[in-house]
Every structure is written in structure tokens, then in C-alpha cells.
C-alpha positions as CSV (number, residue, x, y, z in Angstrom):
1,X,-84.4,73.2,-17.4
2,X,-86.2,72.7,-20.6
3,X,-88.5,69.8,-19.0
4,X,-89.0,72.0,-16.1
5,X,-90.4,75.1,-19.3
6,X,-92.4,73.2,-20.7
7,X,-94.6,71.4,-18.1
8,X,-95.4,75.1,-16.8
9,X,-97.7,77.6,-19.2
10,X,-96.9,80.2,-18.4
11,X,-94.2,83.3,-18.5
12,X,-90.6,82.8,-17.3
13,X,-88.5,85.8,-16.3
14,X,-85.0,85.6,-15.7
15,X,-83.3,88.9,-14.1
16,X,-80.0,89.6,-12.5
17,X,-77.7,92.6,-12.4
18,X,-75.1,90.2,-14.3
19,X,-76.4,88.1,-16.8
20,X,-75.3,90.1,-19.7
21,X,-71.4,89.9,-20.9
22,X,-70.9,93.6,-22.2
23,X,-74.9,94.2,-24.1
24,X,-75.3,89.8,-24.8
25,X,-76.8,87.6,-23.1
26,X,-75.5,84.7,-25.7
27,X,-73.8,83.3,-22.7
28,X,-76.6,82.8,-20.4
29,X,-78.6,81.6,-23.2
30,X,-76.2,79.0,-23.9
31,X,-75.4,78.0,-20.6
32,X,-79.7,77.5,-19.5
33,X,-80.6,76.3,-23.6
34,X,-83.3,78.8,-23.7
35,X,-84.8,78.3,-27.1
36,X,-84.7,82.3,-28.3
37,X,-86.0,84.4,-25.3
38,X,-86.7,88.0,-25.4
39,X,-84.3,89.8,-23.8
40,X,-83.8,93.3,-22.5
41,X,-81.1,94.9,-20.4
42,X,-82.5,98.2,-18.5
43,X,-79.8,101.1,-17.5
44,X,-79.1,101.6,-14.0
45,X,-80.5,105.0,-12.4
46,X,-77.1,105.7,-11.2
47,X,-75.2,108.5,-12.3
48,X,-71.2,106.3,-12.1
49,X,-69.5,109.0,-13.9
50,X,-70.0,111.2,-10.7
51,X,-70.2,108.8,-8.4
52,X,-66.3,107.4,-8.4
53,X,-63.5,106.1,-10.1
54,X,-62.4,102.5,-12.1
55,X,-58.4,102.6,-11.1
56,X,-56.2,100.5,-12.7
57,X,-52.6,100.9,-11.2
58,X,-49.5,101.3,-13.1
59,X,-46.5,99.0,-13.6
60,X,-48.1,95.5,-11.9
61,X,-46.3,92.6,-12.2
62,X,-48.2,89.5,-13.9
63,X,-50.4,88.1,-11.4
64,X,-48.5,84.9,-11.7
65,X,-45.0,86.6,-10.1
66,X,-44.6,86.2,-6.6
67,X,-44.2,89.9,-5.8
68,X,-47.9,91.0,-7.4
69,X,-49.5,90.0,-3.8
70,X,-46.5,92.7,-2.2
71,X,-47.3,94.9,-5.2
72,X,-51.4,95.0,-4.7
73,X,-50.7,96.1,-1.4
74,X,-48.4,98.4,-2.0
75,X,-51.2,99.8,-4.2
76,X,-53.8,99.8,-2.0
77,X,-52.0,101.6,1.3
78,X,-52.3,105.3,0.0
79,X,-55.4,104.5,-1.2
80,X,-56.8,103.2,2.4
81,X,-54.8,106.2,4.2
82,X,-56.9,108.2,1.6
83,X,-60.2,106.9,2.7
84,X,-59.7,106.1,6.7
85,X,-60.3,102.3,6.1
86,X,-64.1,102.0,5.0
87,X,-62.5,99.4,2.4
88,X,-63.0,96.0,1.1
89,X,-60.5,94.0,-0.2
90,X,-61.2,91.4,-2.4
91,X,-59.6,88.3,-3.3
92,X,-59.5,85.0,-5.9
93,X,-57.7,82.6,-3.2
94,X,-57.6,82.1,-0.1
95,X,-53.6,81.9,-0.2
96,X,-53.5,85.7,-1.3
97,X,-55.6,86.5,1.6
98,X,-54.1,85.1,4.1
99,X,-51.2,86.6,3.0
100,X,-52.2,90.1,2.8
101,X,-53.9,89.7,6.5
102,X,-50.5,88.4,7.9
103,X,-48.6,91.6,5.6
104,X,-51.2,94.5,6.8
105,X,-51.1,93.1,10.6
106,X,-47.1,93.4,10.3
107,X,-47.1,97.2,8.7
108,X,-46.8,99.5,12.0
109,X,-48.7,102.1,9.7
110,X,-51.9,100.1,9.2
111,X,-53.8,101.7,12.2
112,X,-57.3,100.1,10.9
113,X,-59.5,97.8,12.2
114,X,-59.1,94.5,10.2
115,X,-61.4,91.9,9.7
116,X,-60.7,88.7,7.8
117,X,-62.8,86.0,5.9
118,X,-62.3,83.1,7.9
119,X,-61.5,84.8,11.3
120,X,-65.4,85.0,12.2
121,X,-68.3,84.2,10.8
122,X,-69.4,85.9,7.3
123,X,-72.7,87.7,9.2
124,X,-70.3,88.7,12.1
125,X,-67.4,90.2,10.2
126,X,-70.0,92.8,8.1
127,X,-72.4,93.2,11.2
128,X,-68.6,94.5,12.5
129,X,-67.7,96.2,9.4
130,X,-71.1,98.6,9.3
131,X,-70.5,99.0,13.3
132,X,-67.0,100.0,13.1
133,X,-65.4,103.6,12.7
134,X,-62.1,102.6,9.9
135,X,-62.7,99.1,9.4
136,X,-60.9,97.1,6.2
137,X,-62.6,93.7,5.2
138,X,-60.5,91.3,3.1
139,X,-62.5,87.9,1.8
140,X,-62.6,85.8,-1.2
141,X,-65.8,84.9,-3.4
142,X,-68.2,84.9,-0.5
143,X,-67.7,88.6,-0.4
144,X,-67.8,89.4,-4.1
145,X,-71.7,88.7,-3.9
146,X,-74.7,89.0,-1.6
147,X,-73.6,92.2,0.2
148,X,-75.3,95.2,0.4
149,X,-72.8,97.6,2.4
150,X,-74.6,101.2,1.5
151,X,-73.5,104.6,2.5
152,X,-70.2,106.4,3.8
153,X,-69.5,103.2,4.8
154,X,-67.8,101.6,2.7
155,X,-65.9,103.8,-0.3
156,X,-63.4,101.5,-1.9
157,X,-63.7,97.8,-3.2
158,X,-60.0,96.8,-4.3
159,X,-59.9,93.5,-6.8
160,X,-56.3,91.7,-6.4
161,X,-57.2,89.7,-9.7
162,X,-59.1,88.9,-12.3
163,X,-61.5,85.9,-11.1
164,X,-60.7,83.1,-13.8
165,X,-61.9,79.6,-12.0
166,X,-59.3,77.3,-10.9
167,X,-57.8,75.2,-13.7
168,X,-57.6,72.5,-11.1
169,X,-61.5,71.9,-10.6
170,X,-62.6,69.0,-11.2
171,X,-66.3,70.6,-12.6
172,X,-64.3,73.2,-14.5
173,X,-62.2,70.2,-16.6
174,X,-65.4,68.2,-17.0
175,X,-68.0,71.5,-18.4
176,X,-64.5,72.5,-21.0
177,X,-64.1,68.8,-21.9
178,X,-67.4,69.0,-23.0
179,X,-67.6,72.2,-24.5
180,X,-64.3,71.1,-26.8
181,X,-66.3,68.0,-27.6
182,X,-68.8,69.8,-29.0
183,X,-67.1,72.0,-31.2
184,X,-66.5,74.8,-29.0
185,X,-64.2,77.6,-27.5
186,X,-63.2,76.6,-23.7
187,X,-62.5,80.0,-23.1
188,X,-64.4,81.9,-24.9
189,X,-67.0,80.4,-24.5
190,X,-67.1,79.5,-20.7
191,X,-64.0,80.5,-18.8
192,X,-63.7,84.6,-20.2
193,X,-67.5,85.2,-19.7
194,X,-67.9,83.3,-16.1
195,X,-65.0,85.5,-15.5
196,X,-66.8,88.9,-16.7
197,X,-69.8,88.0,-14.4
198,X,-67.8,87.4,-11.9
199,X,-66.0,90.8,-11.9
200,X,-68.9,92.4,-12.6
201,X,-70.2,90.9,-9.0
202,X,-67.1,92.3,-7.6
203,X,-67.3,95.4,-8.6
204,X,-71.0,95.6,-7.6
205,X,-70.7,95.9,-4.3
206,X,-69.4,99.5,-4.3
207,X,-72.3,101.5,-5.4
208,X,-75.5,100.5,-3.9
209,X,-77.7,103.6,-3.8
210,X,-78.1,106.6,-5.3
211,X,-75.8,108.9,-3.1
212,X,-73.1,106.0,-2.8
213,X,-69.7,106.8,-4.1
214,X,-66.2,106.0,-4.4
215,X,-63.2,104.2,-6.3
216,X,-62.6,100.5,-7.1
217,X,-59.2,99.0,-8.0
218,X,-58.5,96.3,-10.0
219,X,-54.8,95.4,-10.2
220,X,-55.0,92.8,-12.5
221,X,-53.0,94.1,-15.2
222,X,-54.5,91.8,-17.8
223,X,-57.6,93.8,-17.6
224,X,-55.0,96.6,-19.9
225,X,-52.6,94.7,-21.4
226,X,-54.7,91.8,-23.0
227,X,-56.6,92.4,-25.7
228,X,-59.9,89.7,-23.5
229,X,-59.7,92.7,-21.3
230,X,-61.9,95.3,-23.0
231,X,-64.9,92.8,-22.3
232,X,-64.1,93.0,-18.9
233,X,-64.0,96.8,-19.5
234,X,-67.3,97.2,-21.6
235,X,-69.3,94.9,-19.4
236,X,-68.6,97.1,-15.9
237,X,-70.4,100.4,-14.5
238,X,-69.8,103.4,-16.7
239,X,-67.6,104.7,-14.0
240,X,-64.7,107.2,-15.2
241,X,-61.3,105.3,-15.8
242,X,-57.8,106.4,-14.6
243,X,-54.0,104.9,-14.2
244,X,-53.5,108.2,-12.1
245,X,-52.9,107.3,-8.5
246,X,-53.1,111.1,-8.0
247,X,-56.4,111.5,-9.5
248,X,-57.8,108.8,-7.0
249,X,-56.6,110.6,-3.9
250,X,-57.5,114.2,-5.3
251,X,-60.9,112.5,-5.6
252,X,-61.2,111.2,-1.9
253,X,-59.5,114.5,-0.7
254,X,-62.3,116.6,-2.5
255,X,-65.1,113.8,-0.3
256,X,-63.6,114.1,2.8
257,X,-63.7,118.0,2.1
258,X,-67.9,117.5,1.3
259,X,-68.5,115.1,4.3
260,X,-66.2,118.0,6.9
């Protein structure tokens, strides 16, 4: 990148919604060897405090147990009754997708339309999702980025887990290899923050205008019980926090009431 800088004189600007990890951009910096840019991080005009929830439910197992993929959507049914559908799910494997699909298709309860990464083509299933009356979307990183679902529409994003890259990729090994080489921190310094930005794409996909609203879920429970978590924490929306499941529904109930 630095060969590409300097044969060009002119101004470079680099902007994203999620560059920064919490108020730094050390990582970015790092990661393009920028030689000490100026930097500035603008607020977004969106009021998140009014505009929904962060919900972090109670008493889930590690995501590493084989009953966290029951337990996230045991979570997540009230909540989707709650909101008729209008829902993304969102997940860090394909595995726990699948999975859920096969589990939601199998509840005799789960009256709404369901549409699943792999099933169609990505245009297809969100050209479906803004057609459809209750529909539920579950997909995997494709989803967590590039959408731009505004309006009634869509009212809750649910996060099965924290997205940490897969220990098993070959690129990952090679870029921490290289990083402990060199003195550094593997995850501090590569893993935690590509995580952060990661989330914070997640989470983006719920509020997209001004008159958006609505609750996202992340049922991770690292994101409480570690002490890595708050920088997942302080680097998302400034949206209200709760471990109430109540609170969430009593929040949808009082929408519904505005949108009757």
C-alpha cells in the first residue's frame, strides 16, 4: 500500500462505518502501515437510545457446549413471536445454520416464512425477505455486511456468537505466525479487533435510517462474562443494554401498539 501512497500526490481518505475498535483506529493503522494519518471518527445522526434495544440473554451455555445452538433458539422464539418474523438471524458457521433451519422447520409453532443462506441465491432470498409479510432470514458472514434492509421491515438482528475467525485457516495461522514473530500479541492485536469489526458489521444491519428501530441479540455470553468483552461493548451503537427478556417484549408490544 505504501508504494501505491507514494507514487500518487495527492490526498488519501479512508472511511468506513467500522474502522475504529471502540474510539482507535491503531488497528487499521497497523494492519494498512499508514505512517501517522489524521484521523477522525464523526457521530452517527441516529438517536440508538430511542431507537431499540442491545439484549444479552441470561443463563447461556459457553458457545462451545452442544446445547448453546438449542439454547440461542430457545432465545430467540418469544422474541420472533414478539415481532411477527421481520428478523434476521445471524450466524458464525454454516453448521449452526443449518442446524437452526432444520430445528425452526421442525417447531409446529414457527408459522413464518423462512429463508436460508444457501437455499437460493443471496439477491433472491432479500428481494424475498423485503417482499414478504413475516419473513425470518438466517445466513452467515455474507449477511453480516452489504445489506441495507430499511424500515418496518426488518426489526430484529439476532447474533448466535461472537465472530472470532476460524483457528483452522490457513491465512489466519500464517498473519499470527507473523505477528508472534514480530513481537506481538496474536490476539490482541489481530484476532479481538477483527472480531470487534466484525460484530460491529453485524450489528449494523439493524438501524439504517433515521425512523428505523428495534432490538438486536447477541447470545454470546463472552460478550458479559469476559473481561475482552467491554471492547466489543464500547465499540457498538449507543443502544440501551438489558438482560431483561421482559423489557424486550414490553418494547415490541409498545411498537406494535404505535404501528396499530
Amino acid at each position: 500500500l505504501q508504494k501505491l501512497l507514494v507514487t500518487h500526490e495527492c490526498s488519501w481518505v479512508f472511511t468506513s462505518a467500522t474502522l475504529a475498535v471502540g474510539s482507535s483506529f491503531e488497528h487499521f493503522i497497523a494492519r494498512t502501515g499508514l505512517d501517522d494519518p489524521r484521523t477522525l471518527i464523526i457521530p452517527s445522526p441516529f438517536d440508538f437510545a430511542q431507537a431499540g434495544l442491545l439484549y444479552f440473554p441470561p443463563n447461556m451455555p459457553e458457545p462451545s457446549q452442544p446445547q448453546f445452538g438449542p439454547s440461542f433458539i430457545a432465545a430467540v422464539k418469544p422474541l420472533l413471536q414478539a415481532t411477527r418474523g421481520r428478523a434476521f438471524l445471524l450466524f458464525t458457521s454454516h453448521r449452526a445454520l443449518r442446524a437452526a433451519a432444520a430445528e425452526l422447520r421442525d417447531d409446529p409453532d414457527f408459522s413464518y416464512a423462512l429463508l436460508v443462506q444457501g437455499e437460493a441465491p443471496r439477491s433472491k432470498l432479500l428481494e424475498s425477505f423485503a417482499e414478504l409479510e413475516s419473513p425470518v432470514l438466517l445466513g452467515t458472514s455474507s449477511f453480516w455486511e452489504g445489506v441495507d434492509m430499511r424500515g418496518e421491515q426488518l426489526v430484529l438482528v439476532a447474533i448466535d456468537k461472537l465472530p472470532f475467525a476460524s483457528p483452522g485457516d490457513p491465512m489466519l495461522k500464517a498473519r499470527l505466525e507473523a505477528i508472534t514473530q514480530q513481537g506481538g500479541q496474536p490476539f490482541s492485536d489481530y484476532q479481538l479487533p477483527q472480531a470487534v469489526l466484525g460484530l460491529k458489521q453485524g450489528v449494523g444491519r439493524l438501524i439504517r435510517g433515521a425512523s428505523d428501530y428495534g432490538v438486536v441479540v447477541i447470545c454470546d455470553p463472552r460478550i458479559v462474562t469476559k473481561g475482552y468483552g467491554k471492547r466489543f461493548v464500547k465499540s457498538l451503537p449507543p443502544f440501551r443494554v438489558t438482560r431483561d427478556e421482559d423489557q424486550v417484549l414490553n418494547f415490541f408490544e409498545q411498537r406494535n401498539r404505535i404501528e396499530a
